[in-house]
C-alpha positions, 0 to 999 in steps of 0.5 A, a space after each residue: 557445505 550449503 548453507 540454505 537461507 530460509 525465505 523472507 516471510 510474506 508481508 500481507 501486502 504481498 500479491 496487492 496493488 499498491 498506489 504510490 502518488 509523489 510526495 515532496 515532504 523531506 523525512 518521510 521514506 519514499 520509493 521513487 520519490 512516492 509513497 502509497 496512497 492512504 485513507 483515514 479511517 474513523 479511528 483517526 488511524 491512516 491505513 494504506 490501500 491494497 488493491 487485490 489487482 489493477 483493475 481494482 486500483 485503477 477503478 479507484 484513481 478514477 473514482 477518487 480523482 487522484 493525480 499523478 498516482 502510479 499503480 504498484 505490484 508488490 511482490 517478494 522482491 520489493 515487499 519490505 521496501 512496501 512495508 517499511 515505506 507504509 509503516 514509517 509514513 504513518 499507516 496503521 494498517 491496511 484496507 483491501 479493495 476500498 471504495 471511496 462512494 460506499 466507503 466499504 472495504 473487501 478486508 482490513 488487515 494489520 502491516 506485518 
């Protein structure tokens, strides 16, 4: 007999572009040695940055002048180890396509 597994849900981070950046501090959980690139927001809230495709990430490291941050894909595969990261590192959400001149955003979205 078969058994079927029913497949992981869609995290909202699926299909975004992440930027992961180094971080040395010890404790937090890190993919690679980085964890994803952040913005506070006006609720004193940190909010992970979601990039609906390279274009749009890189357009924002050129912008924001960050160094050594590496644009990430997350995809099924590697969605919860996105999540996990984002979570235990402080984010309380997350912001689609933000523009660091106008400080606009395309969408926010609670981590799940």
């Amino acid at each position: 007999m078969q058994q079927h597994s029913d497949p992981a849900p869609q995290s909202v981070l699926n299909g975004l572009w992440l930027l992961l950046v180094k971080q040395e501090e010890e404790g937090s959980v890190k993919i690679e040695d980085q964890v994803p690139v952040m913005a506070k927001a006006g609720n004193d809230m940190n909010y992970v940055l979601g990039f609906k495709n390279a274009a749009n990430a890189r357009k924002f490291l050129q912008e924001s002048h960050i160094d050594n941050a590496e644009p990430r894909m997350v995809v099924t595969a590697n969605q919860q180890n996105f999540l996990q990261c984002a979570k235990v590192n402080g984010a309380a959400g997350l912001l689609v396509d933000y523009d660091p001149t106008s400080r606009a955003y395309a969408k926010a979205s609670e981590l799940y």
